[in-house]
C-alpha positions, -999 to +999 in steps of 0.1 A: +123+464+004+112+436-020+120+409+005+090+392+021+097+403+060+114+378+083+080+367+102+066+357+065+096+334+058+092+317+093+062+308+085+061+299+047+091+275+059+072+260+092+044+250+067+065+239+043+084+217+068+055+206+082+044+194+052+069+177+039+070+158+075+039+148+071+050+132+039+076+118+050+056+092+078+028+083+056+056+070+027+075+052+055+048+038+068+034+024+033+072+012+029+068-007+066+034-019+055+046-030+025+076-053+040+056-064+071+061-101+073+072-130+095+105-142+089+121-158+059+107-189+055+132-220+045+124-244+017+105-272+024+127-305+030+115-327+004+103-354+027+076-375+010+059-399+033+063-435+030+054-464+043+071-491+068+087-516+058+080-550+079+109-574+076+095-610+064+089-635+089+103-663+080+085-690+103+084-724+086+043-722+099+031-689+084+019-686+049+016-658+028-009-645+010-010-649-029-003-624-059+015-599-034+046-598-059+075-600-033+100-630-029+117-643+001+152-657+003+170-680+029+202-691+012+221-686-020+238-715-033+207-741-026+187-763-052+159-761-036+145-728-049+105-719-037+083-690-045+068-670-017+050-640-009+062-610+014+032-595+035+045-558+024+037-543-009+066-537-035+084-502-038+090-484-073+125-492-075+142-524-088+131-557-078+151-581-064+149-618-067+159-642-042+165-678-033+151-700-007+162-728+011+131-743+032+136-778+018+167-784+029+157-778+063+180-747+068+160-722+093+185-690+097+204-689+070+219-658+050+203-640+026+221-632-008+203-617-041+208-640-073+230-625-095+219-612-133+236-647-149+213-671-127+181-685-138+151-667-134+127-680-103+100-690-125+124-710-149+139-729-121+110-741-106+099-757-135+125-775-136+119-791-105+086-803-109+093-831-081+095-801-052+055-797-051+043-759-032+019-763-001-017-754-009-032-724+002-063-720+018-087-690+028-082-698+063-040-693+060-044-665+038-072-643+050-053-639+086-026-624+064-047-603+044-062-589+074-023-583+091-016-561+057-044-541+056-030-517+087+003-520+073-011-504+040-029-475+057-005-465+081+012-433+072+040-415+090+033-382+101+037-352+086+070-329+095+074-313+123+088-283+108+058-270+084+062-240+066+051-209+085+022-188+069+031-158+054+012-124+065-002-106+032-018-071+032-054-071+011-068-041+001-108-039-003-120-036-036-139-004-036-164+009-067-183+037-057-193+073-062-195+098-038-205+131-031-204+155-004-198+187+019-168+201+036-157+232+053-127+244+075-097+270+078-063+278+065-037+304+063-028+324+027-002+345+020+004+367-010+041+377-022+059+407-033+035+429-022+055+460-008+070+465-042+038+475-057+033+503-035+062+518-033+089+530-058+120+519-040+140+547-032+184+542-027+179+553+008+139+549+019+125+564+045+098+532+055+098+503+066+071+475+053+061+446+069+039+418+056+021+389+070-007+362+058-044+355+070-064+330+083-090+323+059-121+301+055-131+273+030-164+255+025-173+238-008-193+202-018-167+178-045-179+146-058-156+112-054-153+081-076-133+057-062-123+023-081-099-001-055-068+021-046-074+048-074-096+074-070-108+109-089-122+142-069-141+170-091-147+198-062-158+236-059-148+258-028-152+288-017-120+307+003-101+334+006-066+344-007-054+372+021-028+394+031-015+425+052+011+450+045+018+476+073+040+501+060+056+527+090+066+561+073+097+581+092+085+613+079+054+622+105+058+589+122+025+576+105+015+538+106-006+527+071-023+492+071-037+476+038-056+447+039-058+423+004-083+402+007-100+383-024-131+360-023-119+327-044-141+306-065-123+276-066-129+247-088-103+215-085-102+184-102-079+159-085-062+122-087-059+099-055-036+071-047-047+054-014-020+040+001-031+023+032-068+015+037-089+042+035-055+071+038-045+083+005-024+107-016-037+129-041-022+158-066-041+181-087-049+217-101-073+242-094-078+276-106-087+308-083-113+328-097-116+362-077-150+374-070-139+405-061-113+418-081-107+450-063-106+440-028-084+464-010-087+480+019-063+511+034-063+524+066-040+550+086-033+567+119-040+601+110-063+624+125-096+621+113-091+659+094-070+633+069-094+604+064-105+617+030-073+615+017-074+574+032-107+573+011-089+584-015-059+559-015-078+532-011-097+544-042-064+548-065-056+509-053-089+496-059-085+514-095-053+504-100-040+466-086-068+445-099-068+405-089-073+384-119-077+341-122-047+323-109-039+288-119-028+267-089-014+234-084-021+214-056-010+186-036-030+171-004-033+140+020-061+128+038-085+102+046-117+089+034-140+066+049-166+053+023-181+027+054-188+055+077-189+088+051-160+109+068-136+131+047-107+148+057-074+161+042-048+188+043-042+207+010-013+230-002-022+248-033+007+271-047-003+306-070+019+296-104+005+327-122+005+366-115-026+372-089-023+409-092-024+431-125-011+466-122-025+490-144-014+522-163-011+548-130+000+583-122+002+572-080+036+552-085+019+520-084+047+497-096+044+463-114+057+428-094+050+394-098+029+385-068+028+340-066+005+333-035+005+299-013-025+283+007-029+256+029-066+245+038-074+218+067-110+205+062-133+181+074-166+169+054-191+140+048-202+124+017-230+098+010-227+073-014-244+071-050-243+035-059-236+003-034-196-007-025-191-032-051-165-057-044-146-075-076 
């Protein structure tokens, strides 16, 4: 007798599931988002460009051009020791020094370095003062010059294997305030109420039934939103609804009573938007009934009996009165603040007694009566300020 009836359980747990589906695609989708990027990129090969080396020429009618810091060899061994110039420029690593053997006529002969115990260059030349260098002039050395000068620029290209650019998700900065309308429909259902109106005899002789309501909503909120947080301050208007048809063996009579309370509803909310303008947001609202004794009783008697209807419905109006119900709330939607639109689907859950039962002779029992409602809304909203970027 105190269970809800199997048609209400069908649907609290297709809602719920639905739900919870729901859920379950926008957080893998943020987790896809999240992870959405080209393949792992390698390190980049430390390959620093440098540039060419030209072996020397050595032709016994080109000159070189002065202060460029290089020396040429032709063959360890020799007296005759000359300084030269190399047409490249030096590299930061060790110099080398090295002999030549022009003098003595010897065109192609090996190169070797002189080793640390040998004489410096500069030392040996003057000591052989006899051995005088060939002059320079602008004409031998400016051919040279100009020969270096697309060595010196030249560059080897870049690697061929760059790294790749990595794809990054931005969100827009958002600053704004909002506020706006919005209306729609959901479906409420109020528990445990069969054991209020009966006593719950060992062997009854009834059968109870109860089912939810489509109900309405319309209300106007007001949005700040600051990047991906945001906070909603809203007042709606609904129902919180609910039949219980009750068939009674003896006389084969059908009763119907209708709960049906007109909700004040104020809400304040957080947001988390996850991806772009789709967000998450939790909350707590409270219901304030505007009708407190909103009950209506109807039967299938003949109409000789409908006094004593009137009169039923009069002892349950006196007697189960609706009181302020604090409900938390969870909901995901969208919001658009380029184009205004505003929708979202919200499941608010009754923590708190709905129903007082008072003092009665008519074997109006007490129960605990939680209450679950889902709202699907659409609205608009217009902004108070300008979008301002950081």
């Amino acid at each position: 007798m105190n269970n809800p009836s199997p048609n209400n359980q069908r649907n609290m747990r297709r809602a719920v599931a639905l739900l919870a589906i729901v859920l379950a695609l926008l957080l893998c989708f943020r987790l896809c988002k999240r992870k959405t990027t080209e393949d792992p990129i390698p390190p980049p090969t430390h390959q620093e460009t440098t540039p060419t080396k030209v072996a020397p020429q050595h032709t016994s009618g080109r000159t070189h051009p002065k202060g460029s810091g290089l020396r040429t060899r032709r063959d360890a061994g020799r007296k005759g020791i000359k300084r030269c110039a190399n047409t490249e420029p030096t590299t930061p690593k060790k110099e080398e020094k090295y002999a030549t053997a022009e003098d003595e006529g010897v065109t192609d002969a090996p190169q070797t370095r002189v080793g640390a115990t040998e004489q410096p260059v500069e030392q040996q030349t003057q000591q052989q003062p006899d051995q005088p260098t060939e002059p320079k002039t602008e004409q031998q050395t400016k051919p040279a010059a100009e020969e270096n000068t697309p060595a010196e620029k030249t560059r080897q290209p870049k690697s061929a294997r760059e790294p790749r650019k990595r794809i990054t998700m931005r969100y827009k900065g958002h600053n704004q305030s909002r506020i706006g309308i919005r209306a729609g429909a959901g479906y409420a259902v109020i528990n445990n109420l069969g054991a209020m109106v009966e006593e719950g005899n060992i062997r009854p002789r009834y059968t109870l039934e109860a089912c939810g309501a489509t109900v309405p909503t319309i209300g106007v909120f007001a949005l700040l939103r600051r990047n991906r947080l945001g906070m909603e301050l809203a007042t709606d208007y609904t129902w919180l609804a609910s039949t219980l048809k009750e068939h009674k063996l003896a006389g084969n009579v059908n009763e119907e009573t209708n709960f049906r309370y007109h909700l004040l509803m104020p809400q304040l909310a957080a947001r988390l938007y996850l991806l772009g303008n789709l967000y998450m947001g939790v909350g707590v609202g409270l219901a304030i009934p505007l009708n407190p004794g909103g009950i209506d009783f109807t039967s299938d008697r003949p109409a000789m009996f409908a006094s004593a209807d009137e009169l039923t419905q009069a002892h349950l109006r006196e007697t189960l009165r609706a009181r302020v119900q604090a409900m938390p709330l969870i909901k995901v939607g969208y919001s658009s603040f380029k184009n205004g639109i505003e929708a979202y689907l919200q499941y608010a859950y009754g923590l708190t007694d709905l129903i007082q039962t008072k003092d009665n002779p008519y074997g109006y029992a007490t129960a605990r009566n939680n209450s679950h409602l889902f709202l699907l809304t659409v609205g608009y909203t217009i902004p108070l300020n300008k979008n301002k970027q950081p």
